[in-house]
C-alpha positions, 0 to 999 in steps of 0.5 A: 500500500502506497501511504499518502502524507500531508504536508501541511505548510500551506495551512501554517502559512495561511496561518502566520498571514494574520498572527493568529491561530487561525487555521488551526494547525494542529486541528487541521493535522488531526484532521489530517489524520482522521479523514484518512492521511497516513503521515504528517510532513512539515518542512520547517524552514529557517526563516519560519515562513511557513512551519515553526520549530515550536510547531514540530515540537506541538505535532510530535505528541499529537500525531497519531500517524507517521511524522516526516521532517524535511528540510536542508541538514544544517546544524539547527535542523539536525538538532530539532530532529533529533531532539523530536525523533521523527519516524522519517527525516527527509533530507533535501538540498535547499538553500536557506531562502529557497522558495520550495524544493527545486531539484534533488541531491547532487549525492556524489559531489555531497556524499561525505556529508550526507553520509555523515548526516543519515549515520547520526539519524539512523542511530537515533532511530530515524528513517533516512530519506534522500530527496532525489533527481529519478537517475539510477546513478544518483539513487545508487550514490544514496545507498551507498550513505546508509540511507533507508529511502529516496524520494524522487523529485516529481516536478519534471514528470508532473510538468511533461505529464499532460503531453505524454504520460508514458514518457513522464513516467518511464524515467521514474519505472526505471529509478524505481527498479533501481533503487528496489534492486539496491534495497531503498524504499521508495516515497516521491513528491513535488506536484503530484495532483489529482490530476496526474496521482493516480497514473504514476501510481499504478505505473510505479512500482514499490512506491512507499509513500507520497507527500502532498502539499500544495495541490492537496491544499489547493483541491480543499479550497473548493472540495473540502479537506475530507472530501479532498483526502478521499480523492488522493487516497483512491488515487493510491488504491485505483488498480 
């Protein structure tokens, strides 16, 4: 089973725009979770744009769900992190005043790094996930750090999907079989829609989990929040 994790910095973000409590950010991760979602993602950012480090400390006691930190491993991130503990970390190459996740690691260039990195997580206890390009020598580089997952960065298939679904995917089948072969569980995610989940499913295989954020915030403005979750939860149980 594909599990579906919510990310719900827009709901923070809606939230910071009037300093207020409204939404409700922990009510609306309850929500999540009681409406279907099978994981809470957050990527708390340096600047706190969006989610805020007493946020994740709020989530971590309430969620009944898997929990999924990512953000760019600098000092302050891994101390947050394993100060929580997380079921998962994942890890993703952002620069501190990045907008939102534009391309995966370059593992190679960075592998003493993140290797450094996922052996500390891994000894707390957390799953390891590595945000990645779908290019098998990429994913074979992340194995060789010791982590636990990929996830693979699905902006490029989500852009050429509504041209060619067949060739969207087929780099993302081919990453897929890579990364089983080398014992990596496999999570995606950036711009996957209602629009374009349910293929990418049914094509790829052993996808562990997505995250959704936007789209899925987006589709509740006018569905609503459980009616939305139900929609990409299909998607991920469609044959």
């Amino acid at each position: 089973m594909t599990r579906l994790s919510v990310n719900i910095n827009k709901i923070a973000t809606l939230r910071n725009a009037r300093g207020e409590n409204n939404p409700d950010l922990l009510k609306v991760a309850a929500d999540c979770e009681s409406f279907g979602a099978d994981g809470i993602t957050v990527h708390p950012r340096p600047d706190e744009r969006h989610i805020r480090r007493s946020d994740v400390y709020s989530l971590k006691p309430r969620l009944k769900t898997e929990f999924n930190i990512e953000g760019y491993p600098s000092p302050d991130f891994i101390e947050l992190v394993l100060d929580v503990r997380p079921a998962q970390v994942t890890l993703v190459p952002d620069a501190p005043g990045a907008l939102t996740s534009s391309a995966g690691w370059d593992v190679e260039t960075n592998f003493d790094f993140l290797s450094s990195v996922v052996e500390k997580l891994r000894d707390a206890g957390i799953r390891v996930s590595i945000f990645v390009a779908p290019d098998p020598d990429v994913i074979t580089a992340a194995a060789r750090t010791g982590a636990d997952r990929v996830e693979l960065y699905t902006k490029p298939y989500a852009d050429r999907y509504p041209e060619d679904p067949e060739e969207a995917v087929a780099p993302y089948v081919t990453a897929a079989e890579a990364a089983h072969s080398l014992g990596l569980g496999i999570n995606a995610g950036h711009d996957l829609s209602l629009v374009n989940l349910e293929f990418f499913h049914r094509r790829l295989p052993w996808l562990d989990e997505v995250s959704i954020g936007h789209a899925l915030i987006c589709d509740a403005l006018y569905l609503g929040l459980r009616e939305t979750i139900l929609r990409y939860k299909a998607c991920l149980t469609a044959e």
